[in-house]
N, C-alpha and C positions, 0 to 999 in steps of 0.2 A: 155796316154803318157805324157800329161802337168799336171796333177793334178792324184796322185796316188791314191787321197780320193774321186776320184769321183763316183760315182753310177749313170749305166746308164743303161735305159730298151729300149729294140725295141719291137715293137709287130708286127707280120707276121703272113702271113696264114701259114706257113708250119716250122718257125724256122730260123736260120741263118743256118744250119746242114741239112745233110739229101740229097737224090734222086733230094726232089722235091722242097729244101728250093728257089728255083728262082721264083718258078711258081706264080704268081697272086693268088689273092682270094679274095672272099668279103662274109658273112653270111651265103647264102645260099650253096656257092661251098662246105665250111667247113660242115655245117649240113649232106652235102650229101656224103661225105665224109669220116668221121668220123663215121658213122653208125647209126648219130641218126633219119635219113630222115626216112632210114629202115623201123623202128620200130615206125612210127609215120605216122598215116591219121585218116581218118573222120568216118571210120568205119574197123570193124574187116577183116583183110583181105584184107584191100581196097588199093588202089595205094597210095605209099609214096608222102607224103608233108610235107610242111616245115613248123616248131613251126610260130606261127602267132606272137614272140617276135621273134628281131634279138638279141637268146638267145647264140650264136657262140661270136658273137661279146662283148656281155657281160659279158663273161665271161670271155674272154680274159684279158679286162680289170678288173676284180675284180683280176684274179690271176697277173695281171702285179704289182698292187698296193700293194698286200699283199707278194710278192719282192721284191719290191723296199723297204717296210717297212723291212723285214727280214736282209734284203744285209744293210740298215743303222744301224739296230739293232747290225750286224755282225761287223761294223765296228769299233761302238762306245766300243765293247768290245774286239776288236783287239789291241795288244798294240801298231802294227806301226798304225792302222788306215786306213788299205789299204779297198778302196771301191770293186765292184763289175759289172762286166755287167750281167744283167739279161735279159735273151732270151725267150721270151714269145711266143709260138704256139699256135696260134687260134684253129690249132686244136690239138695240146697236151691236149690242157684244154677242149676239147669236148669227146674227146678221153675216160680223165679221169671221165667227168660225165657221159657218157655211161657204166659204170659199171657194172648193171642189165644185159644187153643183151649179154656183155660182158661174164658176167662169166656162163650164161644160156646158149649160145654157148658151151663153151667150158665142160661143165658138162653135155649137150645133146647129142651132136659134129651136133647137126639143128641148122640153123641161126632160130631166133624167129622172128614171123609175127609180122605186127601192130593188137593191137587189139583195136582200139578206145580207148573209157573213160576208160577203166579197167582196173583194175590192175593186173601185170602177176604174182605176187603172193599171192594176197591178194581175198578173195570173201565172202561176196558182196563188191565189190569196184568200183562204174559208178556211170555217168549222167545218172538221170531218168526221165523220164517224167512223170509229175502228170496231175490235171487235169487243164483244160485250155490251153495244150500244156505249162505251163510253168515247168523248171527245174532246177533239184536239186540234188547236188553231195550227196554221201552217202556213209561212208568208217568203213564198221563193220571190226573193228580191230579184238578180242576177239569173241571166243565161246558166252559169255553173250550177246554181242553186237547183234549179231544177232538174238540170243531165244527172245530177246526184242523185235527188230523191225518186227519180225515176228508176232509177238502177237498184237504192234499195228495197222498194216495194214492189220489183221484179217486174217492172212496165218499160223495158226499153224502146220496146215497140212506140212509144207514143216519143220518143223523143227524135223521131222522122221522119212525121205526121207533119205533112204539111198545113194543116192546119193548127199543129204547135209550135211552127218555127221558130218564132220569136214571139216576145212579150204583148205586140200589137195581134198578133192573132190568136192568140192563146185568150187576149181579152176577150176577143168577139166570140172563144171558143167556150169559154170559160164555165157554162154552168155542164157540156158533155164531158169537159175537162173534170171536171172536180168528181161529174161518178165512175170516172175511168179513176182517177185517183183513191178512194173510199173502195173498191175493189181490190186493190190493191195494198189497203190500211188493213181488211178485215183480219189479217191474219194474226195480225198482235194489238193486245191494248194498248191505250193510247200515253199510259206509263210508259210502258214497254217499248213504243215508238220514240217517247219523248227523250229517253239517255241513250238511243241508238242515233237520230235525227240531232241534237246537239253535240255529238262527240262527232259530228261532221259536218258541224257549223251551219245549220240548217234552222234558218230564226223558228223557233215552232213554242206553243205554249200552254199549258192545261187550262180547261175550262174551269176556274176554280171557284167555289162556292163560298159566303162567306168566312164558312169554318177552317175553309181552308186557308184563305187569305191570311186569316187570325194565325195561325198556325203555319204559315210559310218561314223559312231559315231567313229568306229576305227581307221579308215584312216587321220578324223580329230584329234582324241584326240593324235596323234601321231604326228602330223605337217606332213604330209608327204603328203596331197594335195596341194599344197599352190598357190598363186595368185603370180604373179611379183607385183612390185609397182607400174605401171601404169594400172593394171588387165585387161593386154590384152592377158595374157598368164596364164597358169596352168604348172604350174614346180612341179615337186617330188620334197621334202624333202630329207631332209641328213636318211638315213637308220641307221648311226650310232649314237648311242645313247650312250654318255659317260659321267660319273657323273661327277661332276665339270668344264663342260663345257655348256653353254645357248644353246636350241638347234633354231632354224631359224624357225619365224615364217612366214616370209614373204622372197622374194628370188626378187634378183637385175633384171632389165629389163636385157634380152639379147645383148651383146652388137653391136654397129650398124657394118660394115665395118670400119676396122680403128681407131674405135674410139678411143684406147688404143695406138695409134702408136707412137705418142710421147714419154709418161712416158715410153714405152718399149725399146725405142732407147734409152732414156734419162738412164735407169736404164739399161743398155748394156753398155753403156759408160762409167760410176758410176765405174762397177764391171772393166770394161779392165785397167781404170787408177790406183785400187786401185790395182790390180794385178799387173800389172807394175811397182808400187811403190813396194811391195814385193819383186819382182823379183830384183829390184836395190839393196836393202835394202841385200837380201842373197847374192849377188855378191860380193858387198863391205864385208858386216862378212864376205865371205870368202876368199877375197884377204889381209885384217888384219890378 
């Protein structure tokens, strides 16, 4: 009502709309809510849990920002310049990345179980286990992808198996599939698999731990582990990557309680005087 160019976002578990827009929430109420608990545990079948990211909350914020960017974008090409409020639901935005289960629902009319690492349309798609107990993601996109990896881990036999002929039965085959496959993984670590299986284009990936994340050639050559400047902290990188801008190699300490409390009053103060002087300045043009 004071500034018709203003652009403003809320973000809420449920919306400012709706049943249940009053209700509380926090990450995990939305995950379970939303449908994605469902279809998410530790094994096929097994009891619903929650993504070990607070991936609810995440994404609320990713879709609150890329709104707020639109609603400015909207405005600068409005010719009065009028802004927008933008209504962000935590779980509108889970909602919409539930998609898969979503539409598999309703083309089944069966809610769909969890099934672990796998993938519900895609097979072979799992965490395997090689040898040593350690593991390693494996995701045969393509027909070829598979007649490959079946020949490296000396399972030809399963590549005649009419019950793996194609991608549609390999799915319905898919959890006898994966320990014919891990039979076949035992024989080397999952290192050891992993520059054998990429030097034959075979999308596959390590299970990697924080530490290791931290310590990936890719994670670093992207700036996207980074140290604070006292390095007492490990801070993410910017994700966004735009040409003609330096991207952050190093990220500011966090800041203490307060510490900012000044220049924030200071520059509140800044902004209500200079508005105030606007607001004279239109009064006067329009009593001339």
């Amino acid at each position: 009502q004071v500034n018709s160019k203003c652009v403003m976002c809320s973000i809420s578990g449920f919306g400012q709309t709706g049943p249940d827009s009053a209700l509380g929430a926090v990450d995990t109420i939305i995950q379970a809510t939303s449908g994605m608990m469902s279809v998410t545990s530790t094994q096929a079948n097994g009891p619903p849990t929650r993504s070990g990211v607070s991936v609810s909350d995440i994404l609320a914020g990713v879709y609150a920002a890329n709104g707020i960017q639109a609603a400015l974008l909207a405005r600068e090409r409005n010719i009065n310049g009028t802004g927008a409020y933008v209504d962000i639901s935590m779980l509108d935005c889970s909602v919409a990345a539930s998609l898969i289960p979503l539409g598999q629902w309703y083309a089944t009319g069966k809610n769909p179980l969890p099934i672990g690492n796998r993938n519900p349309v895609v097979s072979p798609f799992d965490n395997f286990k090689c040898k040593m107990d350690t593991r390693l993601v494996i995701a045969c996109m393509k027909q070829k992808d598979f007649v490959k990896l079946c020949e490296l881990i000396n399972k030809k036999d399963l590549i005649h198996m009419t019950k793996y002929k194609n991608n549609n039965s390999r799915v319905k085959n898919s959890l006898e599939l994966s320990n014919e496959i891990e039979i076949g993984l035992s024989s080397k670590t999952a290192n050891e698999w992993l520059v054998l299986l990429r030097k034959n284009n075979i999308t596959c990936a390590p299970v990697n731990a924080p530490s290791d994340v931290f310590q990936s050639e890719q994670v670093q050559s992207r700036n996207m582990g980074l140290l604070s400047k006292d390095k007492r902290f490990v801070i993410a990188g910017n994700p966004l990557k735009i040409s003609g801008y330096c991207d952050m190699t190093v990220r500011d300490n966090p800041p203490l309680l307060n510490e900012s409390e000044k220049s924030i009053i200071q520059f509140a103060n800044e902004e209500q005087e200079e508005s105030t002087g606007r607001t004279r300045k239109s009064t006067l043009k329009s009593k001339l």
